[in-house]
KOLDO-844599 format. One line per 4 residues: number of its first residue (from 0); their letters; for each residue x, y, z negated of N, C-alpha, C. Coordinates in steps of 0.1 Angstrom, whole numbers, plus 5000, padded with zeros to 4 digits. Atoms other than C-alpha are relative to their C-alpha. Layout:
NUM	A	X:Y:Z:X:Y:Z:X:Y:Z ~ ... $
END
This chain:
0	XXXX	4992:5011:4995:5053:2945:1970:5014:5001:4993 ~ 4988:5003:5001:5086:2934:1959:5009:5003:5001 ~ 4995:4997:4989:5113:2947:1972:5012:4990:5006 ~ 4993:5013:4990:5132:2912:1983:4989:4994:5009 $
4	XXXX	5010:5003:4993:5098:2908:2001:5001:5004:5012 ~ 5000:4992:4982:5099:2912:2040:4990:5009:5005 ~ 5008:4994:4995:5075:2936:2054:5001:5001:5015 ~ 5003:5007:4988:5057:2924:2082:5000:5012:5011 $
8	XXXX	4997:4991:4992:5064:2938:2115:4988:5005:5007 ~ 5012:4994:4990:5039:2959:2136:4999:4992:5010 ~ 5002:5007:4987:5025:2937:2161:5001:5005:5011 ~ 4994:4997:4990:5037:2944:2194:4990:4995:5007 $
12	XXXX	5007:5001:4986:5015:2947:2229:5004:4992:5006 ~ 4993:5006:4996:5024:2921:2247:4990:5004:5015 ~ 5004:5003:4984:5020:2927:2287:5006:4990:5011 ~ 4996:5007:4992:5022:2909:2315:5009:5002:5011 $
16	XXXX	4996:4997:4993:5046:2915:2337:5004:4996:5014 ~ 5002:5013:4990:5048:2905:2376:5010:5000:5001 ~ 4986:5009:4993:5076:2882:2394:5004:5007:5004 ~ 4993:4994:4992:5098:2901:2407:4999:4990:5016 $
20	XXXX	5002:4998:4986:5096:2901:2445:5013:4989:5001 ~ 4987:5007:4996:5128:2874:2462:5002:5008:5010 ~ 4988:4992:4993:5155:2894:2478:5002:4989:5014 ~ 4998:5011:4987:5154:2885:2518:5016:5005:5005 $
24	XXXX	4988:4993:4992:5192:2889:2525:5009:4989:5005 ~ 4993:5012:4991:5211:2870:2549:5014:4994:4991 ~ 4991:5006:5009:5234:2845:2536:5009:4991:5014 ~ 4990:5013:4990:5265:2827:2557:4996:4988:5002 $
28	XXXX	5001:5017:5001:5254:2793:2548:4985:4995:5002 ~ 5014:4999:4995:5217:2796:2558:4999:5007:5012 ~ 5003:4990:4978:5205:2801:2596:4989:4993:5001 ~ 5014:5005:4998:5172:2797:2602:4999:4992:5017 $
32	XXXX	5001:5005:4991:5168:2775:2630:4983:5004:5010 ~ 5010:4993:4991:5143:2786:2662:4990:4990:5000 ~ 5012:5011:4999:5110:2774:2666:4996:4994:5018 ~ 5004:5001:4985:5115:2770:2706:5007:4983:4998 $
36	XXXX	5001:5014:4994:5118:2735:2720:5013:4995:5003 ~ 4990:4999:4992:5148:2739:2733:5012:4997:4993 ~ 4991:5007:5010:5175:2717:2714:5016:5003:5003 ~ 4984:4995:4996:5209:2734:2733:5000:5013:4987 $
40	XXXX	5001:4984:5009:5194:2768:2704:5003:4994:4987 ~ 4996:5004:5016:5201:2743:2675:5013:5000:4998 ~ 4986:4999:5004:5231:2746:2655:5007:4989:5002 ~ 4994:5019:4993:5256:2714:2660:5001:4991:4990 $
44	XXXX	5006:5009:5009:5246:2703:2625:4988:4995:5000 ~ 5014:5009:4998:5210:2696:2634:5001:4994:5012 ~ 5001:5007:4992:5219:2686:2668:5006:4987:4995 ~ 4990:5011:5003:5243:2657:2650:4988:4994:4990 $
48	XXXX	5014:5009:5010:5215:2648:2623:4988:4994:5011 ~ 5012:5005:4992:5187:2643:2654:5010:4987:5003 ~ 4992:5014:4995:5214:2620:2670:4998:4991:4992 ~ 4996:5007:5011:5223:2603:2635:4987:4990:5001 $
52	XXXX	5012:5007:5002:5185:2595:2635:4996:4990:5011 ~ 5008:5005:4993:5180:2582:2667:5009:4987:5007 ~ 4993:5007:4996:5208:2560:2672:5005:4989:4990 ~ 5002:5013:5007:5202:2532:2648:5009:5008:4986 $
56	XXXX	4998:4996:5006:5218:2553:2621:4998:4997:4984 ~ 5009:5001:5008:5191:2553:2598:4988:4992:5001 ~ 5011:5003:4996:5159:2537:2596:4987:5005:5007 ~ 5005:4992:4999:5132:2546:2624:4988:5002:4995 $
60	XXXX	5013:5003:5003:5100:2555:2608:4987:4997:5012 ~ 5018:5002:4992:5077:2559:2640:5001:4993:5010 ~ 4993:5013:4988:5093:2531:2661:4985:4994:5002 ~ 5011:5011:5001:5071:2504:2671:4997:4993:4984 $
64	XXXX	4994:5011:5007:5062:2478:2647:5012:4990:5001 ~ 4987:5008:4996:5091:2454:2639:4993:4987:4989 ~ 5000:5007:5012:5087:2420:2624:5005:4996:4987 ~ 4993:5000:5004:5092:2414:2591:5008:4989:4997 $
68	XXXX	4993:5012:5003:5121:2392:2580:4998:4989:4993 ~ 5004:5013:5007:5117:2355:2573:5000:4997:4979 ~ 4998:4998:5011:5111:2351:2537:5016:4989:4989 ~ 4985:5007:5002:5143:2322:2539:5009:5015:4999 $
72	XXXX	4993:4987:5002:5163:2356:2546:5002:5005:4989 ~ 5002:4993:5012:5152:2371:2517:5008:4995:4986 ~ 4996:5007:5011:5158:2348:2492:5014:4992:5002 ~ 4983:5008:5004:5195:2338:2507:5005:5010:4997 $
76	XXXX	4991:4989:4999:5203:2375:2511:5002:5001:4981 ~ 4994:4999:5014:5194:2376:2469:5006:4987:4990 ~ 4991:5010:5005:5211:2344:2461:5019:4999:5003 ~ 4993:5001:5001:5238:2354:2476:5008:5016:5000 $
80	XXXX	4999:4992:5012:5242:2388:2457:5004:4999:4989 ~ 4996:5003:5013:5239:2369:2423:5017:4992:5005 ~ 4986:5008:5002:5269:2344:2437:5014:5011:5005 ~ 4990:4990:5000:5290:2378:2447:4999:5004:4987 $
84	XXXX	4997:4999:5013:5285:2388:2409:5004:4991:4995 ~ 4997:5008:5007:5288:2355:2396:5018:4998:5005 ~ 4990:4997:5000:5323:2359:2412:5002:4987:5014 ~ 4997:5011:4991:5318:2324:2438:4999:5005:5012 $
88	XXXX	4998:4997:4990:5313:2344:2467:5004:5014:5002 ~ 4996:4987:4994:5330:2371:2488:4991:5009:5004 ~ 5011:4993:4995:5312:2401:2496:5003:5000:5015 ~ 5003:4997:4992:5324:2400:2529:4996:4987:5006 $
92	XXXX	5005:5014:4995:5311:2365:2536:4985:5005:5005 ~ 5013:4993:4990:5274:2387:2544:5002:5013:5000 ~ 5000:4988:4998:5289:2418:2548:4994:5005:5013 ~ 4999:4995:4984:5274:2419:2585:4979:5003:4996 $
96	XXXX	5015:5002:5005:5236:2419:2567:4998:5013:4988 ~ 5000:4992:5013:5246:2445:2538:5005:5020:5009 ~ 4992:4987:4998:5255:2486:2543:5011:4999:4991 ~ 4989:4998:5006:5292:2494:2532:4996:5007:4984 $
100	XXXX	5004:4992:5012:5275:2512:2502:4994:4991:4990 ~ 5004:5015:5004:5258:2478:2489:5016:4999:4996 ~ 4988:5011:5004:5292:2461:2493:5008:5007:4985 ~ 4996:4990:5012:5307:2488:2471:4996:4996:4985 $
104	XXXX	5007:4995:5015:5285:2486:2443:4999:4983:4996 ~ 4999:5014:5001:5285:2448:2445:5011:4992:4996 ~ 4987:5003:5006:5320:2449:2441:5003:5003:4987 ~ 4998:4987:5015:5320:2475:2407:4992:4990:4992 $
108	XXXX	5009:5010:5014:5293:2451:2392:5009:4990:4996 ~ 4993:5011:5007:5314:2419:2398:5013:5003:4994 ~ 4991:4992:5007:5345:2438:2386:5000:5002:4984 ~ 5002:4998:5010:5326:2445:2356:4992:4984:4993 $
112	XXXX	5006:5012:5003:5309:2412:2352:5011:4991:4992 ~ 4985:5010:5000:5346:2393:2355:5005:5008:4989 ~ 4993:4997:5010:5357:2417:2328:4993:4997:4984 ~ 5009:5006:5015:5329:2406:2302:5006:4986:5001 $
116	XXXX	5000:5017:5002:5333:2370:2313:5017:5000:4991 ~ 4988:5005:5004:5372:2373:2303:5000:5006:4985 ~ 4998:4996:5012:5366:2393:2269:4995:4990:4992 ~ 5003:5009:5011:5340:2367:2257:5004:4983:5003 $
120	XXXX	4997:5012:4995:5358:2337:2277:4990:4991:5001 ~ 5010:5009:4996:5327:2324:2291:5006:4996:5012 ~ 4998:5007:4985:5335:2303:2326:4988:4994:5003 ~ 5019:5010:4990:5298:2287:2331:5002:5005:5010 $
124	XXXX	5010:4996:4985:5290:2287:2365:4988:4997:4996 ~ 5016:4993:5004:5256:2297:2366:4997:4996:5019 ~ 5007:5007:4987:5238:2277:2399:4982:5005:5002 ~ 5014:4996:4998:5206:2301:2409:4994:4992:5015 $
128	XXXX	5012:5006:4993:5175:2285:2425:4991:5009:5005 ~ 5011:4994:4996:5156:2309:2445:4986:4996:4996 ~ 5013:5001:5001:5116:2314:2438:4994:5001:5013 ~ 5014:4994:4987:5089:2329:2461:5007:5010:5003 $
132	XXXX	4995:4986:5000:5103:2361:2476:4989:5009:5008 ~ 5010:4991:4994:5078:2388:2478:5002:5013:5001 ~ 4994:4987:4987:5078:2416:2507:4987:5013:4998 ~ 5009:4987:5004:5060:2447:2500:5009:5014:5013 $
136	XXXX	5002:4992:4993:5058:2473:2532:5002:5014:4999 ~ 5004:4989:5001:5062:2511:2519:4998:5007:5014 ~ 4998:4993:4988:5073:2523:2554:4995:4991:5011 ~ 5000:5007:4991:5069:2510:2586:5017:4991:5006 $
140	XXXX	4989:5008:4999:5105:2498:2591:5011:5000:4986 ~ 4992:4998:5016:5115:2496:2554:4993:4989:4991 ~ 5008:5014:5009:5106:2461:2533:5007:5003:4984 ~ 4994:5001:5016:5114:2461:2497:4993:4987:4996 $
144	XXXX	5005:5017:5003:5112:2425:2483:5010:4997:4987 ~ 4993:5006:5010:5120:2408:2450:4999:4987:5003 ~ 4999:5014:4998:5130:2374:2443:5011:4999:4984 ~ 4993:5004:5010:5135:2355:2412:5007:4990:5000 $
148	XXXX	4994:5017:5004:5160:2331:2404:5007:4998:4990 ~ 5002:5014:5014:5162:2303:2382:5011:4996:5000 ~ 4986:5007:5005:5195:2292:2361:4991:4990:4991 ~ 5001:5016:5010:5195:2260:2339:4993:5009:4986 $
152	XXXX	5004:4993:5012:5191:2291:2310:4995:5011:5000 ~ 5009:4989:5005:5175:2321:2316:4997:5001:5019 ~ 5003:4996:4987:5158:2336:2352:5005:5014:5002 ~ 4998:4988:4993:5173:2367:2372:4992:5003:5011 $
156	XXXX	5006:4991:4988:5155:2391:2394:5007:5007:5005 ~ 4992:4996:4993:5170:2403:2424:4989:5008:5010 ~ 5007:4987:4993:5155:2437:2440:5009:5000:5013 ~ 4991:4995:4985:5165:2443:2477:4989:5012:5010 $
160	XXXX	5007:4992:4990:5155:2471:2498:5007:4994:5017 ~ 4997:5003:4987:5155:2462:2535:4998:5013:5011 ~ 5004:4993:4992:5156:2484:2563:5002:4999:5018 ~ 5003:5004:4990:5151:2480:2599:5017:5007:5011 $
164	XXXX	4982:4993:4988:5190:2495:2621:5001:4989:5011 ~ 4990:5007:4992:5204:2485:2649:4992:4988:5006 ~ 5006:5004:4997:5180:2464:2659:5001:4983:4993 ~ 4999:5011:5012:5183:2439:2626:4998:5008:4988 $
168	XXXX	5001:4992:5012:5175:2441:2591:5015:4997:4994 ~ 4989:5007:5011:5199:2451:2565:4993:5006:4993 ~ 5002:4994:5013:5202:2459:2530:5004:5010:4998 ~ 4998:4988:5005:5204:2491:2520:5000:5002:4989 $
172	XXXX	4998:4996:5013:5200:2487:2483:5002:4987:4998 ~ 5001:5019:5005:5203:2451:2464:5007:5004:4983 ~ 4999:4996:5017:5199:2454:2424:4997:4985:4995 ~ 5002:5010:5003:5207:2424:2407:4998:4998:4979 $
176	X	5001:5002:5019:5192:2422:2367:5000:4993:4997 $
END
């Protein structure tokens, strides 16, 4: 051979070696909670999360049934989504139908919306026409429903998650493409 030629290495054994074992050592920020019944033994972060759940908080999953919402509902809650982007309505005009975390992000879009319209100096108002709005079930108190609507020039889809609080629905998500 050569001698700028590499000479091949001795192939190596390769074994298997097992997982190491996980180290059981107590940690400050971890407490195992008891498997007794007895809800005065839970720490006062799980006692505040059961509350959280049971006090209209969240949505409940093993409630009764609840009816779902009119499909008019649907289709004003995402009409009047697009007219909080399009900039003609306030979000707090259905802020009592929306979570504060919706309104938020409803605001950041038309924020960003109003700053395209002023870079390419569009002003159209844009006049949506609700479709059909269809309700799809995953949970027992949780609707997710789209709904399209119709401008003079193109159609938008408006995604809403619904969820059952308080003993009304609101939005908890609302995606306007």
């Amino acid at each position: 051979m050569p001698a700028s030629a590499s000479t091949p290495e001795p192939e190596r054994a390769l074994r298997a070696v097992p997982p190491a074992q996980p180290q059981h050592t107590e940690r400050g920020h971890l407490r195992a909670v008891p498997k007794s019944a007895d809800r005065t033994a839970l720490p006062n972060v799980a006692r505040r999360r059961s509350r959280e759940s049971t006090d209209g908080g969240a949505a409940i999953l093993n409630g009764p049934p609840v009816a779902p919402p009119a499909h008019a509902f649907v289709q004003r809650l995402a009409v009047y989504a697009f007219e909080v982007l399009e900039g003609v309505r306030s979000v707090a005009q259905f802020g009592g139908w929306i979570t504060p975390e919706v309104a938020a992000a409803l605001r950041a879009r038309r924020a960003l919306r109003i700053e395209r319209e002023s870079l390419t100096r569009d002003r159209r108002r844009r006049i949506a026409t609700p479709g059909r709005a269809h309700l799809c079930t995953p949970l027992p108190h949780v609707i997710e429903a789209t709904v399209v609507l119709h401008t003079e020039v193109r159609s938008t889809v408006v995604a809403i998650r619904l969820e059952h609080r308080r003993e009304r629905w609101r939005a908890t998500d609302i995606t306007v493409l």
